[in-house]
C-alpha positions as CSV (number, residue, x, y, z in Angstrom):
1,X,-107.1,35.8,-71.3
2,X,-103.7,37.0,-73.4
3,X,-103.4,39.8,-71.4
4,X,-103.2,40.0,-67.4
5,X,-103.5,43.5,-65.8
6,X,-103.0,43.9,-62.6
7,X,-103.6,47.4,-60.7
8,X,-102.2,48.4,-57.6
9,X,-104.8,51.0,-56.2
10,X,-102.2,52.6,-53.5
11,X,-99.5,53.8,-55.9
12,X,-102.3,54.3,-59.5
13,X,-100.2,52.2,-61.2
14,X,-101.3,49.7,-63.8
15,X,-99.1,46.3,-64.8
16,X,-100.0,45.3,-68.1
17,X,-98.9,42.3,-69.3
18,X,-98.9,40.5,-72.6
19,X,-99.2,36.8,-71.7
20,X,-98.3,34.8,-74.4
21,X,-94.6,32.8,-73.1
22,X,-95.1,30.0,-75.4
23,X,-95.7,32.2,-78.1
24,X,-92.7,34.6,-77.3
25,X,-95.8,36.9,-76.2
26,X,-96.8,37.1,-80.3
27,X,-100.0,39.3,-80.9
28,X,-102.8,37.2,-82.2
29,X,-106.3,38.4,-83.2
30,X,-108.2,38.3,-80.1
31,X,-104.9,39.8,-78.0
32,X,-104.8,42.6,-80.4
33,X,-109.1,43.4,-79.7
34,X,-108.1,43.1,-75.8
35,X,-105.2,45.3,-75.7
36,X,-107.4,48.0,-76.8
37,X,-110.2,47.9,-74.6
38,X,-107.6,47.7,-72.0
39,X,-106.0,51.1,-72.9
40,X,-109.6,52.5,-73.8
41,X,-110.8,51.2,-70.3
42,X,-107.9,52.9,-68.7
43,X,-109.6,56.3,-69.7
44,X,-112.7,56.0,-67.7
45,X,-110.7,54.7,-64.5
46,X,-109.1,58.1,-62.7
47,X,-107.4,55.3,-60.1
48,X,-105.2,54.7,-62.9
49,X,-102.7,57.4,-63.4
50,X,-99.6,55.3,-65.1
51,X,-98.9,52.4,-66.6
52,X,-96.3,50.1,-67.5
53,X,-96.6,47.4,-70.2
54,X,-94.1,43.9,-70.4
55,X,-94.2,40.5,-71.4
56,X,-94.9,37.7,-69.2
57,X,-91.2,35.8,-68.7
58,X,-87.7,36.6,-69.8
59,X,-87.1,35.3,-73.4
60,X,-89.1,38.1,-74.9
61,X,-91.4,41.3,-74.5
62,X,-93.2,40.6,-77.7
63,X,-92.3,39.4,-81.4
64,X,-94.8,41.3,-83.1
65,X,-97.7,39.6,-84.5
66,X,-98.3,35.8,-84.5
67,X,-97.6,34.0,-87.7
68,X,-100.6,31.8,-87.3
69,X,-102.9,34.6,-87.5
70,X,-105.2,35.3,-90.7
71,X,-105.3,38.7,-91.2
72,X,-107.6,39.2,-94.5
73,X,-106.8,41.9,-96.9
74,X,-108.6,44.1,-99.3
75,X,-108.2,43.5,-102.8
76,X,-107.3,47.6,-103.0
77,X,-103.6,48.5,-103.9
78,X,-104.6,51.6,-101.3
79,X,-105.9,50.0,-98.5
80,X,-104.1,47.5,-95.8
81,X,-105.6,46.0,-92.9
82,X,-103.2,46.2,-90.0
83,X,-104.3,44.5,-86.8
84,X,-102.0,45.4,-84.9
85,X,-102.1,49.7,-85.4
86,X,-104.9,49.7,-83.0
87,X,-102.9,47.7,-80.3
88,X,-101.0,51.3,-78.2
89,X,-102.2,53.7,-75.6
90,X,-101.9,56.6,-78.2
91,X,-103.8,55.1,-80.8
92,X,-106.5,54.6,-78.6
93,X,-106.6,58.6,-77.5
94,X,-105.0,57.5,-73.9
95,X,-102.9,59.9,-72.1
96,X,-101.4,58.6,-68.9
97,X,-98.0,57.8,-69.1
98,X,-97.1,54.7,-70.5
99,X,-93.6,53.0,-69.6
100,X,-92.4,49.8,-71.5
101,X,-90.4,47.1,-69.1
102,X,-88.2,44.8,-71.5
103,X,-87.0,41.6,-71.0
104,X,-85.5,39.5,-73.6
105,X,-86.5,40.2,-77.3
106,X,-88.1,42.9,-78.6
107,X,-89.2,42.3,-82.1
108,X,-91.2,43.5,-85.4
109,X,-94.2,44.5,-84.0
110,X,-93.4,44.7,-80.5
111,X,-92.4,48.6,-81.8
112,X,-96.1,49.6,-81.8
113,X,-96.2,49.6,-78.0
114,X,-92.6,50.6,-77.5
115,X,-93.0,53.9,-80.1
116,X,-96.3,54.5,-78.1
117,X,-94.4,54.3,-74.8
118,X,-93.1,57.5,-73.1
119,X,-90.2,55.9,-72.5
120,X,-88.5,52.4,-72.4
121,X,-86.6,50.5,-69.4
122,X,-84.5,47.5,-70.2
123,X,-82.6,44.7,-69.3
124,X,-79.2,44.7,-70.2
125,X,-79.8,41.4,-71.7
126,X,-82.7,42.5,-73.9
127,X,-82.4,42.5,-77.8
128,X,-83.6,44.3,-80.1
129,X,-84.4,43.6,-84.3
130,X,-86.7,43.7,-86.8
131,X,-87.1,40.7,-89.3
132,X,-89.6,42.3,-92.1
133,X,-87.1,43.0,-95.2
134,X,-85.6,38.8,-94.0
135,X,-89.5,37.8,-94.8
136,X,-89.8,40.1,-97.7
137,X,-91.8,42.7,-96.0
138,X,-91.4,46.5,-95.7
139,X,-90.5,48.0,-92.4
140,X,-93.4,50.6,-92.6
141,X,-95.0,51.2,-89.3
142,X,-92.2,50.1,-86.9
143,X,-89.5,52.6,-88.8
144,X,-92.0,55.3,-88.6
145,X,-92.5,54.7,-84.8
146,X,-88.6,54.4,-84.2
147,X,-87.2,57.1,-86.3
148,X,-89.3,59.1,-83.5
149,X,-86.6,57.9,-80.8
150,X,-83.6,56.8,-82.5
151,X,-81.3,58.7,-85.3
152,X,-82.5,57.8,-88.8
153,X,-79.2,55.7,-89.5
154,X,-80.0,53.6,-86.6
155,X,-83.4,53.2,-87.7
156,X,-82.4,52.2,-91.4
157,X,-79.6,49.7,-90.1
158,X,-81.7,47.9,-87.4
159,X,-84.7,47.9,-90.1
160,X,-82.4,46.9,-93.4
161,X,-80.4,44.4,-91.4
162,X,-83.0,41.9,-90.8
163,X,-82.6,39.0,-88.9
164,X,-78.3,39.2,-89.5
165,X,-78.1,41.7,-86.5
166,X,-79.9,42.1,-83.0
167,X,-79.3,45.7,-81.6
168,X,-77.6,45.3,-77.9
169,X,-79.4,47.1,-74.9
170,X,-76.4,48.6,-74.3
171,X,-77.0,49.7,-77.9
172,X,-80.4,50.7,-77.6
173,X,-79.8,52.9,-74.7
174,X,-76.6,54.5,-76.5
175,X,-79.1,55.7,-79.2
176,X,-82.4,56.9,-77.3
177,X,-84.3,54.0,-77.4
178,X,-84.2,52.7,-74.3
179,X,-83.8,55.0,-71.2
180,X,-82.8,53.1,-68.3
181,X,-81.0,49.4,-68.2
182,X,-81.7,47.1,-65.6
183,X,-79.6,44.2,-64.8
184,X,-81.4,41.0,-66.0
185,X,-85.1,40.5,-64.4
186,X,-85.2,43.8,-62.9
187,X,-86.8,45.6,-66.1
188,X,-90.6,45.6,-64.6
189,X,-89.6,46.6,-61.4
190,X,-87.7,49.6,-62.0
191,X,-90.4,50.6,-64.8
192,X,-93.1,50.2,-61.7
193,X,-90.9,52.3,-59.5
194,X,-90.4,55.3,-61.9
195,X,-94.1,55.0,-62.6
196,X,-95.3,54.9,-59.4
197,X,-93.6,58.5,-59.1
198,X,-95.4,60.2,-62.2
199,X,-98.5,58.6,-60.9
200,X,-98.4,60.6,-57.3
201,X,-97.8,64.2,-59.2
202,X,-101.3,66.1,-60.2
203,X,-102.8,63.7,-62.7
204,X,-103.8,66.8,-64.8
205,X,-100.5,68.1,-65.6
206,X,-98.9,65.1,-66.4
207,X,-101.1,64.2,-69.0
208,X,-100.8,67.4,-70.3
209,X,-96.9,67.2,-70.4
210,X,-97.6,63.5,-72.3
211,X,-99.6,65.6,-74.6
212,X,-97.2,67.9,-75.2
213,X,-94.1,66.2,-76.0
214,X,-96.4,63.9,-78.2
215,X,-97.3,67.3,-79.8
216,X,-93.9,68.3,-81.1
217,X,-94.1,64.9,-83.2
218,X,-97.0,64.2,-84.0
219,X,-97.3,66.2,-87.4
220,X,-94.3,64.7,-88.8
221,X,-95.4,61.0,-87.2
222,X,-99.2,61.0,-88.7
223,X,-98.1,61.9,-92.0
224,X,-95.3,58.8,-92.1
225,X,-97.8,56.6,-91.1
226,X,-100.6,57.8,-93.6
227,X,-97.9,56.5,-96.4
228,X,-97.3,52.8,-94.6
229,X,-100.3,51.2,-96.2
230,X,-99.4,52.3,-99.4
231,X,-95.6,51.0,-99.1
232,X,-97.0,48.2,-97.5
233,X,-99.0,47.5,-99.9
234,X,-96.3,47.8,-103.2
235,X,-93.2,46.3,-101.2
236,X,-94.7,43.4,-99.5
237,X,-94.2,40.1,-101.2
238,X,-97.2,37.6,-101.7
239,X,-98.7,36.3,-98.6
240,X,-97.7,32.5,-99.6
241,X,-94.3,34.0,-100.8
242,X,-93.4,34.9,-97.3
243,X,-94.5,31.9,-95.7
244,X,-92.3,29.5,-98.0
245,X,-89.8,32.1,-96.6
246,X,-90.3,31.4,-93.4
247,X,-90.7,28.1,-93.3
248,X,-87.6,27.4,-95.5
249,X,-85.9,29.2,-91.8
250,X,-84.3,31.9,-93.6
251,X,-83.5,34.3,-91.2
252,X,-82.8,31.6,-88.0
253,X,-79.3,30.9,-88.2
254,X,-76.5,32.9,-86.3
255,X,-76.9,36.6,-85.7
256,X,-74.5,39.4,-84.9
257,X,-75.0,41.4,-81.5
258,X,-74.6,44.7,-81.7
């Protein structure tokens, strides 16, 4: 299995854990599938009363989706097949909190379970980019999710910049993504403390509170997302365009840390 989880029954915490090292934990098919019967399963447990979701190692959380996957689209200019909008707690109608531990690289796609995150916990040697406009893609979805978190100029820089830049932690945390920096290793740890904390108050009225502060963006956040197929689906280059991009490694040389 891609994904270990791992629940400690005293404290009703949860350790979710995408566990993909070799692959820099990349989403594939199957992981995508799993990740949401985990969250869905998480509804029908009431021992479970927080969560925290990493990546197994320290050279990355997750790099989004895995090249090798075949993700078959429609022949529709209005329709695109996303395998990876089903992969958060949120988009799976779950309502514990959900806290993201980040070690190493945090990338693309890996923004669908930060966004979907209450709140983030880092290490401060954790990174930070998103490679879609390199490959010739458009930044839909992940802008969308961190425009709710980070000022719109952030957003646009980290998402225009490609693979040229990686945003610091320090960064991160200077801008709202990230809420708490860890020194290296210590990211999970401190994520399973802070939930272990929420998960001993009245389970009630700390979904509730989720549900609230999810409330006062949600309007603006489902009517982004109900125009990222459509941008998707104009801006994107060919499928084979953007693998002779990527294989030609554009986009692998020297970066600047910001």
């Amino acid at each position: 299995m891609s994904i270990r989880v791992e629940t400690d029954k005293d404290t009703g915490v949860a350790l979710v854990t995408l566990d993909r090292p070799g692959r820099h934990n990349a989403i594939d098919l199957a992981m995508a599938e799993e990740l949401g019967r985990v969250w869905r399963g998480f509804r029908y447990d009431d021992s479970v009363r927080a969560a925290v979701v990493t990546g197994a190692g320290t050279r990355a959380f997750c790099t989004g989706i895995d090249r090798g996957a075949e993700v078959p689209q429609p022949s529709s200019p209005y329709s695109v097949d996303d395998p990876l909008i089903a992969i958060g707690p949120k988009a799976n109608d779950l309502w514990i909190p959900v806290i993201a531990a980040v070690e190493g690289m945090a990338c693309g796609g890996a923004f669908y379970l930060l966004g979907e995150s209450e709140f983030v916990v880092a290490s401060r040697e954790a990174t930070f980019f998103d490679p879609h406009t390199t490959y010739g893609m458009v930044s839909a979805y992940e802008s969308v999710y961190l425009a709710q978190r980070m000022p719109p100029g952030e957003v646009a820089r980290l998402a225009l910049m490609g693979t040229a830049e990686r945003m610091s932690a320090r960064r991160a945390y200077e801008t709202g993504l990230v809420s708490e920096l860890t020194e290296p290793g210590g990211a999970a740890a401190a994520a399973l403390r802070a939930a272990a904390v929420v998960a001993a108050y009245p389970a009630d009225a700390v979904q509730g509170t989720v549900r609230a502060v999810w409330s006062a963006t949600e309007t603006a956040r489902t009517q982004a997302l109900a125009h990222a197929p459509h941008l998707i689906a104009l801006g994107n280059l060919p499928p084979e365009r953007q693998a002779e991009l990527f294989t030609s490694g554009r986009g692998r040389g020297e970066y600047r840390l910001r």
